[in-house]
C-alpha positions in Angstrom: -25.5 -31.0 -42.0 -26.6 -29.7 -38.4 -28.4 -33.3 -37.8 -24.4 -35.2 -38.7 -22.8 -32.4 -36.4 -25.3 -33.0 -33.4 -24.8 -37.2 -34.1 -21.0 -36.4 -34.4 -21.1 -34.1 -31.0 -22.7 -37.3 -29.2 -20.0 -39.2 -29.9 -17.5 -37.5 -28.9 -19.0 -36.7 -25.6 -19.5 -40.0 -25.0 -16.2 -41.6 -26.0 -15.4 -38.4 -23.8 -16.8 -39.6 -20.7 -16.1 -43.0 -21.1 -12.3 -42.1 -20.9 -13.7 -39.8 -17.9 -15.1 -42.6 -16.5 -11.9 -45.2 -16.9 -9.7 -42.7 -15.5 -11.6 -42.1 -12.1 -12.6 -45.9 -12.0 -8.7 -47.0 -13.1 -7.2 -45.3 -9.9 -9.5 -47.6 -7.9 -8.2 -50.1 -9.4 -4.4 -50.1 -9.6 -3.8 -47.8 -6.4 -2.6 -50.9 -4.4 -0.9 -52.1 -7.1 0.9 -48.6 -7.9 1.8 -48.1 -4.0 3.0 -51.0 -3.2 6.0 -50.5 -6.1 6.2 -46.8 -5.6 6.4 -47.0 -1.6 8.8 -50.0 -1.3 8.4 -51.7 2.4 5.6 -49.9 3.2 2.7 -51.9 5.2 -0.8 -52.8 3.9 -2.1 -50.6 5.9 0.3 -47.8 5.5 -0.9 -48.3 1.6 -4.5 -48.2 2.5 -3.9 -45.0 4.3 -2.0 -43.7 1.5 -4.7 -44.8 -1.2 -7.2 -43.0 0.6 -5.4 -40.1 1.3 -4.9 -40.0 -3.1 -8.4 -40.4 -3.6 -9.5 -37.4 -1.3 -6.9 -35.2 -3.4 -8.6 -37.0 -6.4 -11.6 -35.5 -5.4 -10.6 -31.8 -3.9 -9.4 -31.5 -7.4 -13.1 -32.5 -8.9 -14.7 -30.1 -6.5 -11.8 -26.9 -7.6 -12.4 -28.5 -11.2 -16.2 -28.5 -11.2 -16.6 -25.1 -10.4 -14.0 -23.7 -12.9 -15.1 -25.7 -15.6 -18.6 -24.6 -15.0 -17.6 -20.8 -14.7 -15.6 -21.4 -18.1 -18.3 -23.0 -20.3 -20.5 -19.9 -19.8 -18.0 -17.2 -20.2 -15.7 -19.2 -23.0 -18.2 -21.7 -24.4 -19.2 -25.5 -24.1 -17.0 -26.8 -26.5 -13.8 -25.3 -25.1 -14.6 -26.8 -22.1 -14.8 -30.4 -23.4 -12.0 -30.4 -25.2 -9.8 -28.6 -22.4 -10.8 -31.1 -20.1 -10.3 -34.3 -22.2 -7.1 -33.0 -22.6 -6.1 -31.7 -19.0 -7.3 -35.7 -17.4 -5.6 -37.3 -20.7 -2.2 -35.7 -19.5 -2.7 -36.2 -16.2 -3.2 -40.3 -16.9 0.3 -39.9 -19.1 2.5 -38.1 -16.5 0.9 -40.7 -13.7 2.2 -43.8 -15.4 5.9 -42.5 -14.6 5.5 -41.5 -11.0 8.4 -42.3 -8.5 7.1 -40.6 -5.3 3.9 -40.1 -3.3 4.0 -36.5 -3.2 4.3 -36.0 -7.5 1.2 -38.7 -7.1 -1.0 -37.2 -5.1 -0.3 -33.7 -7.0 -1.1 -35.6 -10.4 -4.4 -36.9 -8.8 -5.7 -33.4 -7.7 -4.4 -32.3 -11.8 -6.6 -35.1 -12.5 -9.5 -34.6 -11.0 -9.7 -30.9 -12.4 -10.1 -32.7 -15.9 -11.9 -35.2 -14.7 -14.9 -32.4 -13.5 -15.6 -31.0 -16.5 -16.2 -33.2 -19.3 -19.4 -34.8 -18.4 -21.4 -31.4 -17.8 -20.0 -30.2 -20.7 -21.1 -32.5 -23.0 -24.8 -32.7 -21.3 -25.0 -29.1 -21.8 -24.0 -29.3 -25.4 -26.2 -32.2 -26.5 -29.3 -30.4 -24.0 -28.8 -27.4 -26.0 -28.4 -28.6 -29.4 -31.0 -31.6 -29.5 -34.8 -31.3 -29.7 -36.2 -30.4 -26.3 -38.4 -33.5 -27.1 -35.6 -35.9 -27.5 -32.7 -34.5 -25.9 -33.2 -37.3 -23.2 -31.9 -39.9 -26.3 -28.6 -37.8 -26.3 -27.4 -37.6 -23.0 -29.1 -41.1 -22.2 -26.5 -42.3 -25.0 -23.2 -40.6 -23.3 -23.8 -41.8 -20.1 -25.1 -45.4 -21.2 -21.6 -45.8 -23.0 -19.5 -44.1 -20.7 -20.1 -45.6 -18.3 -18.9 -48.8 -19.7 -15.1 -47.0 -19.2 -15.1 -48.8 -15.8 -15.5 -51.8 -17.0 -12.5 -51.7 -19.7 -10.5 -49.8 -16.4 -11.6 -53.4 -14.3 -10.0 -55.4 -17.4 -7.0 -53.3 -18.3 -6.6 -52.7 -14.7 -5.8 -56.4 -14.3 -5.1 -57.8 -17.5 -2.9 -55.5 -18.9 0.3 -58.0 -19.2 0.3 -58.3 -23.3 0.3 -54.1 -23.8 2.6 -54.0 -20.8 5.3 -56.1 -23.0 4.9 -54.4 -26.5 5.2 -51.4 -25.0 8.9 -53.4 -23.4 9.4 -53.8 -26.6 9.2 -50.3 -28.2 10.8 -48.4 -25.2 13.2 -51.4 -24.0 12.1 -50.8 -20.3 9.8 -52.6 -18.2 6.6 -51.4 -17.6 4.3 -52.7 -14.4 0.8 -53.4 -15.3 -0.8 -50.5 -13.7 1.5 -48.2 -15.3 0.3 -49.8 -19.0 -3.0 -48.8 -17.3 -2.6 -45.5 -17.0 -0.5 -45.1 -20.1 -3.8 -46.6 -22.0 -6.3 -43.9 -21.0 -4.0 -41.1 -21.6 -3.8 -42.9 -25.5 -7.3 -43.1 -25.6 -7.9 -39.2 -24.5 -5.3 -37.8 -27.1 -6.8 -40.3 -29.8 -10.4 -38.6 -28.9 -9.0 -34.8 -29.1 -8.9 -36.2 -33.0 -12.4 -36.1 -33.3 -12.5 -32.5 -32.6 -13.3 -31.4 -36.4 -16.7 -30.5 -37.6 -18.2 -30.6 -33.7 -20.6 -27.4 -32.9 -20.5 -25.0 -30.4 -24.5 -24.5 -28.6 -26.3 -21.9 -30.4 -27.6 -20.3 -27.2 -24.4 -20.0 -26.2 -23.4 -18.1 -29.4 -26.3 -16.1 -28.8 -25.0 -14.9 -25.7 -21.5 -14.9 -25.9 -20.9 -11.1 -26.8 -24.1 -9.5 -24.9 -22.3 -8.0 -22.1 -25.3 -6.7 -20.2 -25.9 -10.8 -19.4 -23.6 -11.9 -16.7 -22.5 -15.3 -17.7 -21.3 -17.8 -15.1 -21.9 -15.9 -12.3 -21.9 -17.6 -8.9 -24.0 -15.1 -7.2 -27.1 -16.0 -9.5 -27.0 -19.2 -7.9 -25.8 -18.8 -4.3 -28.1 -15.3 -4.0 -31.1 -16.0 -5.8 -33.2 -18.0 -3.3 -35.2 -19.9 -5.9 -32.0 -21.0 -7.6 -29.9 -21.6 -4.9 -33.3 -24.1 -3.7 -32.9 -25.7 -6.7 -29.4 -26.3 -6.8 -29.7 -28.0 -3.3 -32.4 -30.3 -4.6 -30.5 -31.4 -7.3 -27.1 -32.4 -5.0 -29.7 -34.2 -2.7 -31.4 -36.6 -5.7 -27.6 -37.7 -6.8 -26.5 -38.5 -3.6 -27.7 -42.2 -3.6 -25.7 -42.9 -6.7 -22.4 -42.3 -5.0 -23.9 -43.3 -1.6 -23.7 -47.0 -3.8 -20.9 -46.7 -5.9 -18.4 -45.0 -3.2 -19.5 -46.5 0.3 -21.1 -50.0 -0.7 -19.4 -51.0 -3.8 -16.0 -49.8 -3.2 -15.7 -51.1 0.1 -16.9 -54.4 -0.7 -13.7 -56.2 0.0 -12.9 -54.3 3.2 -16.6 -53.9 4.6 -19.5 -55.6 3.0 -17.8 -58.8 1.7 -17.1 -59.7 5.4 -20.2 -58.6 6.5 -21.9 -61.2 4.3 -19.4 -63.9 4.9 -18.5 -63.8 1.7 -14.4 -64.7 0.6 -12.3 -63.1 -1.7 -14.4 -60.1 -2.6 -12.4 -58.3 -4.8 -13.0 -54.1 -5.4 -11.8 -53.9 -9.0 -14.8 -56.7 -10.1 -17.3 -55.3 -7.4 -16.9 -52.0 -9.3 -17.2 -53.6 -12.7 -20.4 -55.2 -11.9 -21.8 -52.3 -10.4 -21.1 -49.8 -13.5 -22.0 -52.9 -15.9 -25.4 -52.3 -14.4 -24.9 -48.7 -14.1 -24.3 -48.5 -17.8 -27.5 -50.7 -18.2 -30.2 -49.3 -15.9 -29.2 -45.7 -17.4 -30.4 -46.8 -20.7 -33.6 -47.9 -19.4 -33.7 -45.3 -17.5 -33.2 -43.2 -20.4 -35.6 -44.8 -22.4 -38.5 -44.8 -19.4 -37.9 -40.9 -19.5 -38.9 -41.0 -23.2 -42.2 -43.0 -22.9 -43.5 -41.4 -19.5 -42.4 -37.8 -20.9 -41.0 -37.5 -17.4 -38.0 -37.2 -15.5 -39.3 -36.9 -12.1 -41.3 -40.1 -12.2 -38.1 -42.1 -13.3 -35.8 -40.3 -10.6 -38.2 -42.0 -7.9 -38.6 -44.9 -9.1 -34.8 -45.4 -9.2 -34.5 -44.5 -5.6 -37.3 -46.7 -4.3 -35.9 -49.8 -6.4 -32.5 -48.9 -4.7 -33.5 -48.7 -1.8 -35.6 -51.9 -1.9 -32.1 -53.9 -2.9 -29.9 -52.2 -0.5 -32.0 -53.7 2.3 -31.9 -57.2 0.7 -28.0 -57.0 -0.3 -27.1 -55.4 3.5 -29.7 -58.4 5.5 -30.9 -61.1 2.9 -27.7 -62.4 1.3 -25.2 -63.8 4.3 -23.0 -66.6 3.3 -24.0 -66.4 -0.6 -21.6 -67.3 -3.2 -19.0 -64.9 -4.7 -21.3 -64.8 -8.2 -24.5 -63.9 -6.3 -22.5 -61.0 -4.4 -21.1 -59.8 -7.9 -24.8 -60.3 -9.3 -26.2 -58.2 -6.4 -23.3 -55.5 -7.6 -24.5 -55.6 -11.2 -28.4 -54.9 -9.8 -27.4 -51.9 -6.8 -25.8 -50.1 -10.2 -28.7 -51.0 -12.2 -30.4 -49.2 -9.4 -28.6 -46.2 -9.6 -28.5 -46.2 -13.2 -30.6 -42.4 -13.2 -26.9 -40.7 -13.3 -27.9 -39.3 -17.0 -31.4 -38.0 -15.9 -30.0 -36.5 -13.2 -27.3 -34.4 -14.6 -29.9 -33.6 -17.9 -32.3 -32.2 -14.9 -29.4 -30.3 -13.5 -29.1 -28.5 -17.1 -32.6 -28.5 -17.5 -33.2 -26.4 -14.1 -31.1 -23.2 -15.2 -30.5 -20.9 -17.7 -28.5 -20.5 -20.4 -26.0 -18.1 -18.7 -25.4 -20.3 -15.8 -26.2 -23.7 -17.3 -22.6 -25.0 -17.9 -21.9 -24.0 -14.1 -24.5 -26.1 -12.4 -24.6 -28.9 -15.2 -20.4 -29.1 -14.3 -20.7 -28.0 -10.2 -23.6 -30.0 -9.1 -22.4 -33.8 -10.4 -19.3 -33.0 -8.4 -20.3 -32.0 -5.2 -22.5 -35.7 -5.3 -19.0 -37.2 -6.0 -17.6 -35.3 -3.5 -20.8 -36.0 -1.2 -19.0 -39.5 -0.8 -16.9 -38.2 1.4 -19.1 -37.1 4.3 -21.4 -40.6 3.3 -18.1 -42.2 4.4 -17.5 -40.1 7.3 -20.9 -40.7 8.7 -20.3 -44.7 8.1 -17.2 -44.6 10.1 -19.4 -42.4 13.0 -21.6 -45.4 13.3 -19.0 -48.1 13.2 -17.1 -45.8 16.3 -20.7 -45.7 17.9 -20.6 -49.5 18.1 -23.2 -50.5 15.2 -22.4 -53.3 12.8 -21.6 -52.7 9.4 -24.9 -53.7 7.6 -26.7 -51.2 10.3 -24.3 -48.4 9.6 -24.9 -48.6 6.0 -28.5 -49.4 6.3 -28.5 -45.6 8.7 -26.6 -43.5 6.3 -28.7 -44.6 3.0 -32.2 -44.9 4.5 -30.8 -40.8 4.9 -29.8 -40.2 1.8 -32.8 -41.8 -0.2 -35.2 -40.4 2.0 -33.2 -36.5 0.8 -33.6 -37.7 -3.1 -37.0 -38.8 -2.8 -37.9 -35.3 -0.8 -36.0 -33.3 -3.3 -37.1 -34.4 -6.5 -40.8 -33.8 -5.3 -39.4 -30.4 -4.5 -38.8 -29.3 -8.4 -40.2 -28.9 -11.4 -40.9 -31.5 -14.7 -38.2 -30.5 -17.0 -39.2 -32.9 -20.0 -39.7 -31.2 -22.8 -38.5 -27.5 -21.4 -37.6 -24.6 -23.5 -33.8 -24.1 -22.3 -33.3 -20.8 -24.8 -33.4 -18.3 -21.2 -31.3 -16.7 -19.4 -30.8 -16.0 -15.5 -31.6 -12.4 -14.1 -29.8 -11.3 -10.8 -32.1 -11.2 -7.9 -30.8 -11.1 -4.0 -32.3 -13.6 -1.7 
């Protein structure tokens, strides 16, 4: 019965975060779309400021989210925290199909991105606890793989959403715009999943825990004042970095930045993302899969960076004036590159114990979301300082490699760890 309840608890984190997934892809996607009708006369590059400006709030609200997720699934339990989260994003996509104004927007975005940072670390913590420490890889190599196909139904429903958009007409008898029927669809999809809630299991370790009161449970301060913890914790930001480094600077920006740069016409974002979670979605199940032969995670992690960093030299100065289908193809292999998202959050559980394992699993994914930010930042430095764009972006991720390949040497094999510990308080 355990063995249906573990396969059962896999599948519903992974149809979990592949509605995660959609949602934070999906505003990508329709944010020009949804601007332009909701701030009527505004310029295009009014709207680009404004888009920006909801994706930051976006991602304030992943950072807030991450760490009271986190703190939640060691004081109130794992499952809790999956669950409330599925439901707090799936809302969130609901009310944001019936915005009128920028400012209900942007407050819906931050609501958002609060349930948006706590279903993936849930669900890794879950699976890491309740698998096999010998096969636990499998599990969480399974949510991500899947999940991260979301983006690629948020690309298609995202632009193709004309056929919904009119039955729905038809039910309501009001028009609906196709990025509203976007939004409107992963709301559906997260209520439909809270079905699947029956018959799913709570972590044993946590149970053991729960009502010892002499463990302190989610407590910050066994991270951020225990030296060897808070060492590890860093490490662990530093080796994620590259993903979002790919995904948030290069991928996303193709149209504005990196299209241009090549001399290649009619990039568009929505397709650039698609590719690059298509191969995402692919290179974390070999990645996955690599982990389980070379009963290693380490090994994997580095040779993800190196192949990335291999193709971001040849996509940034090898590829000027190629065709629209190579620069897509090139998006497909720089995700394929970063597709170590699943090992890296399963060594993030893997590095702590039980008593603090929810709050690093949840935290630590969304500061390297958030990390896209300052990547972005430092871009837009070296453009200021005069540097081209393929130099610029060449800078920031020879950087941010060169961190993950330092920090992964930095910690320990976790393959095959005993996870059934717990944290003791000890002051740097």
């Amino acid at each position: 019965m355990k063995n249906k309840q573990v396969i059962q608890l896999v599948i519903v984190a992974a149809l979990g975060y592949f509605v995660d997934i959609y949602d934070l892809v999906l505003f990508g996607v329709v944010k020009a779309e949804s601007l332009t009708q909701i701030m009527k006369g505004a310029s295009a590059d009014q709207i680009a400021k404004m888009g920006k400006f909801l994706f930051n709030m976006q991602m304030l609200g992943m950072l807030v989210g991450g760490m009271l997720w986190g703190i939640l699934g060691d004081k109130k339990g794992r499952l809790k925290v999956l669950f409330g989260s599925i439901l707090l994003y799936s809302a969130a996509n609901l009310a944001n199909a019936f915005v009128a104004d920028v400012t209900t927007y942007a407050i819906i975005r931050v609501i958002a991105g609060i349930g948006l940072a706590g279903e993936l670390g849930a669900g890794i913590t879950l699976v890491s606890e309740m698998m096999s420490k010998e096969k636990r890889g499998y599990g969480t190599m399974i949510i991500v793989t899947f999940g991260a196909l979301g983006a690629v139904v948020a690309s298609l429903v995202g632009a193709e959403g004309e056929q919904v958009g009119s039955w729905l007409s038809g039910v309501f008898n009001r028009p609906f715009a196709n990025w509203q029927v976007a939004y409107i669809i992963g709301g559906a999809m997260g209520f439909a999943l809270l079905l699947l809630r029956v018959g799913t299991l709570e972590s044993a370790f946590f149970k053991n825990v729960e009502h010892e009161s002499s463990i302190r449970k989610g407590d910050l301060k066994l991270i951020f004042t225990k030296k060897a913890n808070l060492v590890k914790y860093v490490h662990c930001i530093l080796i994620g970095i590259p993903i979002w480094y790919i995904i948030g600077l290069i991928v996303m920006n193709s149209a504005d930045n990196f299209g241009p740069w090549l001399g290649v016409e009619n990039v568009v974002n929505g397709k650039a993302v698609m590719y690059a979670y298509l191969g995402l979605s692919f290179g974390d199940l070999i990645s996955g899969i690599l982990s389980q032969l070379l009963k290693s995670r380490k090994k994997v992690v580095q040779l993800y960076v190196v192949f990335t960093l291999c193709l971001t030299i040849v996509f940034l100065f090898g590829l000027k004036n190629v065709s629209l289908e190579t620069y897509y193809f090139m998006c497909f292999l720089l995700g394929t590159g970063t597709g170590y998202w699943a090992i890296f959050v399963t060594i993030a559980a893997e590095q702590f114990g039980t008593n603090i394992r929810s709050t690093a699993a949840n935290t630590i994914p969304n500061f390297v979301r958030g990390s896209v930010n300052l990547v972005t930042l430092l871009f837009g430095l070296l453009l200021s300082l005069g540097c081209t764009d393929g130099i610029s972006a060449l800078i920031v991720g020879v950087g941010c490699m060169a961190m993950a390949l330092w920090s992964i040497s930095q910690l320990t094999e976790t393959f095959g760890k005993d996870l059934d510990y717990n944290e003791v308080h000890e002051t740097l």
